[in-house]
C-alpha positions as CSV (number, residue, x, y, z in Angstrom):
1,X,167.4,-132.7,-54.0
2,X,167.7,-135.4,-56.4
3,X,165.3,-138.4,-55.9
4,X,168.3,-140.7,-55.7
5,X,169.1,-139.3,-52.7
6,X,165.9,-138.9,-50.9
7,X,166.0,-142.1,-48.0
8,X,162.4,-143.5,-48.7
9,X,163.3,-143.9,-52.8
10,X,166.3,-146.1,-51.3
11,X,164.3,-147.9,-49.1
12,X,161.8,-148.5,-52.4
13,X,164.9,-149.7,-54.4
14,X,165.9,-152.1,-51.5
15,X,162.8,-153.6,-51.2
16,X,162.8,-154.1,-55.3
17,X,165.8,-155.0,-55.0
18,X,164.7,-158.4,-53.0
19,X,162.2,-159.6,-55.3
20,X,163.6,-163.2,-56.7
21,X,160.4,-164.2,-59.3
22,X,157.8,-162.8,-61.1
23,X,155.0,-163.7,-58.3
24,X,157.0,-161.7,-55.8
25,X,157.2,-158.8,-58.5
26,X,153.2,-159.3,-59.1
27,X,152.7,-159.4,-55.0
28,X,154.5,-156.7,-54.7
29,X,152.8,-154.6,-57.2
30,X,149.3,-155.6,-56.5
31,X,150.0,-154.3,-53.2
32,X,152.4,-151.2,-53.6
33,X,150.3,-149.8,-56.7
34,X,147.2,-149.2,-58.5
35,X,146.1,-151.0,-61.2
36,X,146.3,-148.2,-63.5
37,X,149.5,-147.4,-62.5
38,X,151.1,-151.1,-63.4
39,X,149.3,-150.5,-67.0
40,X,150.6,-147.2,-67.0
41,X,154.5,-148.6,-66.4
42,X,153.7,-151.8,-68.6
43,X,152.7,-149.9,-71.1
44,X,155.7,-147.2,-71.3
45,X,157.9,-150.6,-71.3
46,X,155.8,-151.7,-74.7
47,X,156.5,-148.4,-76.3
48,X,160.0,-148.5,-75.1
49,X,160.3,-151.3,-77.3
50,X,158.6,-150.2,-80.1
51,X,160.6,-147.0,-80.5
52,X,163.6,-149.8,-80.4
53,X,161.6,-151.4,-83.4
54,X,161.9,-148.3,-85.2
55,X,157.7,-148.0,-85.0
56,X,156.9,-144.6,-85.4
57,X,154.7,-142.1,-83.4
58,X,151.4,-142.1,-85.0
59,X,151.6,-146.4,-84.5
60,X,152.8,-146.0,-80.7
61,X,150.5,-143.3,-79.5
62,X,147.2,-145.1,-81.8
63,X,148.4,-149.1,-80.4
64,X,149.0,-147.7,-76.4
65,X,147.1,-144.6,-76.2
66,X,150.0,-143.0,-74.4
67,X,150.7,-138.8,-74.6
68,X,153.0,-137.3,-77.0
69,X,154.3,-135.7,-74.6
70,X,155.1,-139.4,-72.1
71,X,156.7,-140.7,-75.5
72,X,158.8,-138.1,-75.8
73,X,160.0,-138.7,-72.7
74,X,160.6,-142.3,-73.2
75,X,162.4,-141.6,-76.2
76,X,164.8,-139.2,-74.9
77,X,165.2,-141.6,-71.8
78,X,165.9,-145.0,-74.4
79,X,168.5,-142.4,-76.4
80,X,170.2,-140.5,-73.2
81,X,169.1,-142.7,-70.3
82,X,170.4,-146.1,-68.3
83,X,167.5,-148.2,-67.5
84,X,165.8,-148.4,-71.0
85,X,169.1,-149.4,-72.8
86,X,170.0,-151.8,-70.2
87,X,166.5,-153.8,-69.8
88,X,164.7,-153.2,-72.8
């Protein structure tokens, strides 16, 4: 079963989809996630954009101490994916 399916991912996206500023974004973070996983999402966004910036590897992995292995997923996503190319 994809996730886009599943009924409590599209209640998630609804409730997303209400936010208006950036304090409703930051209330509803605080309170939905940890604070580790907000740095962990902010920072795949910062290495979204440096991939973008033609940065290379060795400089993302050494300035956000990410995995290979999550850049490589972030690269294919900003090559092959929708939400990267749109936002980012």
């Amino acid at each position: 079963m994809s996730i886009n399916n599943d009924p409590d991912v599209q209640a998630l996206f609804d409730v997303i989809l209400k936010l208006k500023t950036k304090q409703d974004c930051m209330a509803l973070f605080d309170d939905l996630c940890t604070i580790n996983e907000v740095l962990a999402m902010s920072q795949r966004i910062k290495a979204a954009r440096m991939l973008k910036e033609g940065k290379t590897y060795g400089q993302i992995t050494e300035i956000t101490d990410i995995s290979s292995a999550t850049l490589s997923r972030i690269s294919k996503c900003l090559k092959y994916g929708e939400g990267y190319k749109k936002f980012i």
